[in-house]
N, C-alpha and C positions, 0 to 999 in steps of 0.2 A: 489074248487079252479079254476081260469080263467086261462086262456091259458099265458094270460099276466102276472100273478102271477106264474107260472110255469117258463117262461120266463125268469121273473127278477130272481128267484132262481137260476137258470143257471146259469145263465150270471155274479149273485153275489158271487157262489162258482169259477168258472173261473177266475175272478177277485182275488177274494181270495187267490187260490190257485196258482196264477201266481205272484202275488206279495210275497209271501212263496218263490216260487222257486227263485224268483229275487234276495232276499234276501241271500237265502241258496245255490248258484249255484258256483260250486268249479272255475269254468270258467269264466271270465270277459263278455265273449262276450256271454254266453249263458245268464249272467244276463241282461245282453241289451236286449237283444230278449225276455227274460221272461217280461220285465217291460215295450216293446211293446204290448205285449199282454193283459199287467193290461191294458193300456192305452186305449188300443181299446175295450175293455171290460166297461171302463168309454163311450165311446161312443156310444156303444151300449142302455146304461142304460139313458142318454141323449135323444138316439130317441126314447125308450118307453114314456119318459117322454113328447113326442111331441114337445122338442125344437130343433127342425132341426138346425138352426143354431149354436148351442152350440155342436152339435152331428158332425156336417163340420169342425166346428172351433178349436173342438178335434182332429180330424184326421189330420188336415191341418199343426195344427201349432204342438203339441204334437207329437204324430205319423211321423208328414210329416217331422218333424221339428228337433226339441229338438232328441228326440228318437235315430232318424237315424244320428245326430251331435254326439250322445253317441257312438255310433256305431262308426263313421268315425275315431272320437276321440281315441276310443277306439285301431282301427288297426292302426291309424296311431303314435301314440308312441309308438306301440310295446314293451310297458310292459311286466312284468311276466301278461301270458294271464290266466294262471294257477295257483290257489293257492296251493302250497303244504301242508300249518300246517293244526292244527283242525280246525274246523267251530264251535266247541264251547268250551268253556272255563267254569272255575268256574262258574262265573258270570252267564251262562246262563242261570242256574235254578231262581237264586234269580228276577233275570233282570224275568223271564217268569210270578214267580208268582205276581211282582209289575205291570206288567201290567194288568195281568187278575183281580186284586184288583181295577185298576183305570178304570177298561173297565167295569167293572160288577158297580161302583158306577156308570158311566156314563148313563148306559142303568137304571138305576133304576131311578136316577135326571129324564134323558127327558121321564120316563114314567108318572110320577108326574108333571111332566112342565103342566100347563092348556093350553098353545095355541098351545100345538102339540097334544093334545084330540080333537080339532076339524077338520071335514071334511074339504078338502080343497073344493074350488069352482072352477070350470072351469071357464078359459079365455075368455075373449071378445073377441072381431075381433080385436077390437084395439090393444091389446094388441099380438096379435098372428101376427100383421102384422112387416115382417122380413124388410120391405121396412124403418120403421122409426127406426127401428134398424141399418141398413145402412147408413143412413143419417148420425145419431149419430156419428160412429166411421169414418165416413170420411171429416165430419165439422169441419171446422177450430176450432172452439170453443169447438169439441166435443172429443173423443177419438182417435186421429189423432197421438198425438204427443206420448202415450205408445206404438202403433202400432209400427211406427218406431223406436223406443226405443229400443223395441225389436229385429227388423232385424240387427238393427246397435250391440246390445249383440251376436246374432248368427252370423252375420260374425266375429266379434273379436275373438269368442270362434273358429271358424272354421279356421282363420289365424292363430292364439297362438297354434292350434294341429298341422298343418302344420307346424311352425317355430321348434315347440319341434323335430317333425322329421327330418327335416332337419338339424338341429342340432348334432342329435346322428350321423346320414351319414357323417357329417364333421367332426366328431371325431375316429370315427373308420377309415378314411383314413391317 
């Protein structure tokens, strides 16, 4: 095994195990933090992959972004921060084994798939250059107008957690 194969094993049990805990975590805000850490673990696996810019654009808007909006979100309606009931129910066995049924047909389909049997090829210059990717997303013509689509979703979402607080304070006086 390669150091880089070692690496992804890491990085993909980390992942793994962090979106587990995100999931499973009695605490609102410890699940925020767990599913920062899937997320950086997505990036991680990005820069092996040698797409730097997918590897920034994780961090930046995920991580930098969304994540830490969960978070804000999170303290600032001051919810129950704390779940008291179970974490599982009847359901969760049946719900565990329907998954592990559609997971185990999955990995069996893309083992049989013919164009995931073959080696990938390494990238051109052209295609590694992050400059025409730049261009792209800030051309009028090009990916300009998701971009902001977006920031204009995250400040809404960041006003609407503020208004909700503000809210409860006007109530409780």
């Amino acid at each position: 095994m390669t150091g880089m194969q070692i690496l992804f094993l890491i990085t993909s049990a980390v992942v793994l195990f962090s979106s587990i805990m995100s999931v499973t975590a009695k605490r609102m805000i410890h699940s925020a933090l767990w599913f920062v850490l899937a997320l950086l673990g997505v990036a991680v696996v990005f820069a092996m992959l040698e797409a730097s810019f997918f590897a920034v654009v994780q961090v930046l808007v995920y991580v930098g972004a969304i994540a830490i909006l969960i978070i804000f979100a999170t303290m600032l309606t001051r919810r129950a921060l704390e779940d008291k009931g179970d974490q599982f129910n009847r359901a969760t066995l049946v719900t565990l084994v329907i998954v592990s049924i559609i997971f185990a047909g999955l990995v069996v389909s893309l083992k049989s798939w013919a164009p995931l049997q073959n080696l990938t090829s390494p990238l051109s210059a052209e295609q590694l250059n992050v400059g025409v990717l730049g261009l792209a997303l800030t051309a009028p013509d090009g990916f300009t107008l998701p971009f902001e689509v977006t920031s204009i979703l995250l400040l809404a979402a960041l006003i609407g957690a503020i208004y909700v607080a503000y809210e409860r304070k006007e109530k409780k006086k």
